[in-house]
C-alpha positions as CSV (number, residue, x, y, z in Angstrom):
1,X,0.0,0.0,0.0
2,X,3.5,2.5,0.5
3,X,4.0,1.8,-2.7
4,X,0.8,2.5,-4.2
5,X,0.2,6.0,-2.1
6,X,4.1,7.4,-3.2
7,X,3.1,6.2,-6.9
8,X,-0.3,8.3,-6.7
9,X,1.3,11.4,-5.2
10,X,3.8,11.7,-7.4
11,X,1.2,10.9,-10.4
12,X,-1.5,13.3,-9.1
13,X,-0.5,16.2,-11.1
14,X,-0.5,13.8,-14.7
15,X,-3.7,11.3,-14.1
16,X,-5.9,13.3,-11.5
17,X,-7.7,12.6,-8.1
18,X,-9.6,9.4,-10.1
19,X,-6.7,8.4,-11.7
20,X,-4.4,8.2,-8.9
21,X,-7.1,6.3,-6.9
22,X,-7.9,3.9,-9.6
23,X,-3.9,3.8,-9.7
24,X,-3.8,2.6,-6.1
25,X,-7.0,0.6,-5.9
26,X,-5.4,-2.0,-8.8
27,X,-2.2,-1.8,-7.3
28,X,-3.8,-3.2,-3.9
29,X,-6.7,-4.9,-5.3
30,X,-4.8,-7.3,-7.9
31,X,-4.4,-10.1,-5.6
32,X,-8.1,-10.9,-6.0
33,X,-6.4,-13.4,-8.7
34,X,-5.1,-15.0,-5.8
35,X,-8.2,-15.5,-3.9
36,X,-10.1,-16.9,-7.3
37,X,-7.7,-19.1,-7.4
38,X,-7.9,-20.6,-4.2
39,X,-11.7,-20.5,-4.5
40,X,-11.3,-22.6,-7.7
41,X,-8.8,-24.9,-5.9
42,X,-10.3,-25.9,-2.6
43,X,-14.3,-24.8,-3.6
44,X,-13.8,-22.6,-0.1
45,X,-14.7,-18.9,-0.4
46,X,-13.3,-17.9,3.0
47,X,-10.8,-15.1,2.4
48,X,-8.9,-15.5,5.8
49,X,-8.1,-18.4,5.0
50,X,-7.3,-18.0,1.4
51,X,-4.8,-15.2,2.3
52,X,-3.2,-17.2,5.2
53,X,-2.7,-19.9,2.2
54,X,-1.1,-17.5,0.1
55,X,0.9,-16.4,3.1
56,X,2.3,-19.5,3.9
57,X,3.1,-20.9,0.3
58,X,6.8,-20.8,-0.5
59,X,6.7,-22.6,-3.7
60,X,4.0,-20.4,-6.2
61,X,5.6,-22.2,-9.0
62,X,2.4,-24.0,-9.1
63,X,-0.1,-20.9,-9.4
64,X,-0.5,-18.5,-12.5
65,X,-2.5,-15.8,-11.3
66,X,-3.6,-13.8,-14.6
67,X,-3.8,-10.9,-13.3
68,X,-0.4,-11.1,-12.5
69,X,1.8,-12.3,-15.5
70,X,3.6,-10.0,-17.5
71,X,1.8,-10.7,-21.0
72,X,-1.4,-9.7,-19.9
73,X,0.2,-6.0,-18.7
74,X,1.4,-5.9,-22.2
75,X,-1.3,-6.0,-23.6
76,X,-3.6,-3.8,-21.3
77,X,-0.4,-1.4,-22.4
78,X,-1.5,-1.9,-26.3
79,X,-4.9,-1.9,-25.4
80,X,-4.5,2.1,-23.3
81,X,-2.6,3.6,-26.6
82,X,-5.7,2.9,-28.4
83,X,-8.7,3.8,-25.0
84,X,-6.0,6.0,-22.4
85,X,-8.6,5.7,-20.3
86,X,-7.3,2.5,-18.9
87,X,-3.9,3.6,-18.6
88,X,-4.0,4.1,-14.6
89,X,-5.1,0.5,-14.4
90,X,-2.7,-0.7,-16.8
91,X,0.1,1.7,-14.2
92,X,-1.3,0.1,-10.8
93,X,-0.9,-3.4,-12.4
94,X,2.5,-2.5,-13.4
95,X,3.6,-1.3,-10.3
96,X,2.2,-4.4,-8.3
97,X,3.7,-6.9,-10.8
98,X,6.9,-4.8,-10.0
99,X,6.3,-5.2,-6.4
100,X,5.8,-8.6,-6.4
101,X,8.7,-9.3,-8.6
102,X,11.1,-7.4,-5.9
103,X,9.7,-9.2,-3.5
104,X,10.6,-12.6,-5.2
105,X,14.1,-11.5,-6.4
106,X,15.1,-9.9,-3.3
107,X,13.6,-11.3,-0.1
108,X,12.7,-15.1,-1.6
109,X,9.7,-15.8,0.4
110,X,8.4,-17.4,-3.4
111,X,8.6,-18.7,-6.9
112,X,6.0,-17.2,-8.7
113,X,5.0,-17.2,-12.4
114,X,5.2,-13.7,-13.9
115,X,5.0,-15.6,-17.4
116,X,2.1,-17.6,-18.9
117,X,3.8,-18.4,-21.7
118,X,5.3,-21.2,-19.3
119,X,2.1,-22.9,-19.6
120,X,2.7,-23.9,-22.8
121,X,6.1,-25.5,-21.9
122,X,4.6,-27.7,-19.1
């Protein structure tokens, strides 16, 4: 949430009050990938649980969550040159797939897929 907040302020003057809060609402709100995906899994819809899950995997090799992988911010990236109206989501997904990535490079509490291309070598 840092993140998101020193991302809006310093975007405030370019994208607006609404874009800078649609800017950090997708950068917080992105994990809801993770929660359909646990939903999907285990056919439980409790989210306490689902985010103590997520909390506690090591490994996300195993989970692709969409929202998440790189290809899919490209192409919300195409899609903004064309309707810039969606460019503060395409920025807050950005900037949590960057977070996310940090965190995996740097502190190595996971694995996760940034890639779904992967799927099509498994």
């Amino acid at each position: 949430m840092i993140v998101g907040v020193i991302a809006a302020a310093i975007l405030y003057p370019v994208f607006g009050l609404a874009g800078v809060l649609t800017i950090f609402a997708v950068s917080v709100l992105l994990d809801v990938d993770h929660y359909l995906i646990y939903i999907y899994r285990y056919r439980d819809f409790d989210l306490k649980r689902a985010y103590n899950f997520f909390r506690q995997v090591e490994d996300g090799g195993e989970f692709y969550p969409a929202l998440h992988m790189v290809e899919i911010a490209v192409l919300g990236a195409f899609i903004s040159n064309q309707y810039p109206v969606l460019l503060p989501f395409v920025i807050g997904q950005a900037l949590h797939i960057a977070q996310d990535w940090f965190e995996d490079m740097f502190l190595r509490t996971t694995r996760r897929n940034f890639f779904g291309v992967k799927l099509l070598y498994e």
